[in-house]
N, C-alpha and C positions, 0 to 999 in steps of 0.2 A: 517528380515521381512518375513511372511507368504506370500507364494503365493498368496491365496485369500485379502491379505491385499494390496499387489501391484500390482494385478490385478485392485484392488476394484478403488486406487488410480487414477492410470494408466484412467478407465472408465470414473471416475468422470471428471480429467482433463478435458478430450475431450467433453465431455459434456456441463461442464459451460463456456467453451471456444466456442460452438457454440451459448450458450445462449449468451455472454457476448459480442460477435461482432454481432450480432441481427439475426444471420442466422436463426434462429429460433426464432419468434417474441414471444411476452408478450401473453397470454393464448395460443397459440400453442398446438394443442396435441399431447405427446410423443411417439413415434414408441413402440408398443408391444413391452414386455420382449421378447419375442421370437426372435423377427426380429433385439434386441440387442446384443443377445445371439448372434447372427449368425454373426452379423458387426462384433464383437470383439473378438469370439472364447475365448466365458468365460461361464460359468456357470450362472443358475439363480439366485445364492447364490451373487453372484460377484453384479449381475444388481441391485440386491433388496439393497444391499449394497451400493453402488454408488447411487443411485439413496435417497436411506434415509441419506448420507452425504449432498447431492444438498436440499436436504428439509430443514435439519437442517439451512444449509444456506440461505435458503430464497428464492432459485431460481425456485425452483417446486414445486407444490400444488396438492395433492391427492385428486379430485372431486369428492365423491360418484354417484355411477352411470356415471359417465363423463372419468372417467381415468385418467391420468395422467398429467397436464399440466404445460406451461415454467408461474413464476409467474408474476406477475405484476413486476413493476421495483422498487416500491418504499419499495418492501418488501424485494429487495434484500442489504443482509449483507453485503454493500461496503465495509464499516470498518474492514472486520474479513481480518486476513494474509491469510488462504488459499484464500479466495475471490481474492485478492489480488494480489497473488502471479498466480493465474490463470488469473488473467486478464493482467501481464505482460506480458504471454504470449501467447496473444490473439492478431490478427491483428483488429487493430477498425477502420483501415481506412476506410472503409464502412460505420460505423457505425454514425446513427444519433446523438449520443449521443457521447459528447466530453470529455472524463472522465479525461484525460488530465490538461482539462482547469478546471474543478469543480475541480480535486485534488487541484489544484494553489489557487481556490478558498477558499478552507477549509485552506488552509496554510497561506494564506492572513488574513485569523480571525483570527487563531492561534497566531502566532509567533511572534507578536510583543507585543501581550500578554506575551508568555510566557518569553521573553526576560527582560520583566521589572519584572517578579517576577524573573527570575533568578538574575537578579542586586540586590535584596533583598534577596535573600536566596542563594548564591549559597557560598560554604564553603570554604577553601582551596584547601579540595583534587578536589572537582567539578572544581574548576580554573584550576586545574595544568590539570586536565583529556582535559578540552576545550582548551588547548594551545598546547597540545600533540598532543592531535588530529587536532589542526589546522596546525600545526606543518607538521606533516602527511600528509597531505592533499596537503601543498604548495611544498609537494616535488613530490607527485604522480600527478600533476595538469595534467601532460603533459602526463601521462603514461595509457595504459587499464586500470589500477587498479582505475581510480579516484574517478569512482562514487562508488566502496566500501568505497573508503576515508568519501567521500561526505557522503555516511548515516552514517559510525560513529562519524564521525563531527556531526552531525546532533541528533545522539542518546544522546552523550553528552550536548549540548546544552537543549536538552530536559529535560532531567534528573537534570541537574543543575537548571531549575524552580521546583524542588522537588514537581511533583502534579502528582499523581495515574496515573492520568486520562489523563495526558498530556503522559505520556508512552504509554499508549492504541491509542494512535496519530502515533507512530513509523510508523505501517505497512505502512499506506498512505505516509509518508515523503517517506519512503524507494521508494514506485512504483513511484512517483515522479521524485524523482532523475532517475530511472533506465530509466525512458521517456525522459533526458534534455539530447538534442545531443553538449551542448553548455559546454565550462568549468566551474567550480563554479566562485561564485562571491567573491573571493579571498580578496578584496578590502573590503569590507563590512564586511565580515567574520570579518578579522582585525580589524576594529572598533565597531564589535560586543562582540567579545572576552575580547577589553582591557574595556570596557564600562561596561562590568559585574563582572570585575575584581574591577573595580572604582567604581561599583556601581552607576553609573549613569543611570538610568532606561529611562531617558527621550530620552537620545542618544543609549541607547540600543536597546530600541522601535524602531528608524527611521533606526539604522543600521538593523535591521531583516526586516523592510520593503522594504529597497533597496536593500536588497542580493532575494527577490524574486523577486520584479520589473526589476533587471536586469539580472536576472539567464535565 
């Protein structure tokens, strides 16, 4: 990686990490390139760059005649992984905004949906992948490693409902997990796993509803 590319990185981080714990509110106007330059001992090339990464995502808006500002909130890219991945690590305990609980919320629509199409569509190798990995998972339960267990348990599960658009779901599962100080819900998982194995979509749905209700 280019200097100027991990620079660029490096700027942006810090950035939507003060957007994203509200240090900096919604229309907010951003510090001159200049006075960026000098916080971060980077070039303009670096700020202009960083700062058209945070646009693309959603979080900045270029005002004519106005400057630079933090955007509205509902224009920001929750769902992108870098979005994502900066806001895991971001302290939101300030923060009015409990993203926390809305990711629970999107996983609550989700998953017990996608549990009853995976009791329909999920194939042999999809079974044996979710039993590996549950497999996996009840052996790290107790160990640092769990919550990596926990999102590939979790990518599997996903993937085994065979829908595009349920993989484009990962990033939030993943910042989810990485926020539960709690062990997975072990118990569920198991009756999740043998329910799609048996194709029983009905007990598949309630077991994916109780592994978030009690996660």
């Amino acid at each position: 990686m280019s200097d100027v590319l991990r620079h660029t990185d490096r700027v942006a981080a810090a950035l939507a990490q003060r957007i994203l714990s509200g240090n900096w509110s919604e229309n907010e106007k951003f510090p001159a390139d200049t006075a960026l330059c000098a916080e971060f001992d980077v070039s303009r090339t670096v700020i202009r760059e960083a700062l058209r990464l945070l646009s693309a995502k959603g979080l900045i808006i270029a005002v004519p005649r106005r400057g630079t500002h933090v955007a509205m909130r509902e224009n920001w890219a929750l769902w992108d992984k870098d979005v994502l991945n900066w806001l895991s690590k971001t302290d939101i305990s300030n923060n009015k905004y409990d993203f926390s609980a809305d990711a629970l919320d999107m996983r609550l629509a989700l998953e017990p949906t996608l549990a009853a199409l995976a009791a329909s569509r999920a194939d042999e190798p999809a079974n044996k992948a979710l039993q590996d990995t549950l497999q996996q998972l009840q052996q790290d339960a107790h160990k640092d490693t769990y919550k990596d267990a926990h999102a590939r348990f979790l990518a599997c599960f996903y993937g085994a409902a065979q829908n595009a658009f349920a993989l484009a779901a990962l990033p939030l599962a993943a910042y989810s997990v990485a926020h539960k100080a709690t062990p997975p819900p072990l118990d569920a998982y198991r009756r999740l796993t043998a329910a799609i194995a048996q194709k029983d979509g009905a007990t598949a749905r309630q077991a994916a509803l109780q592994a978030l209700l009690s996660d």
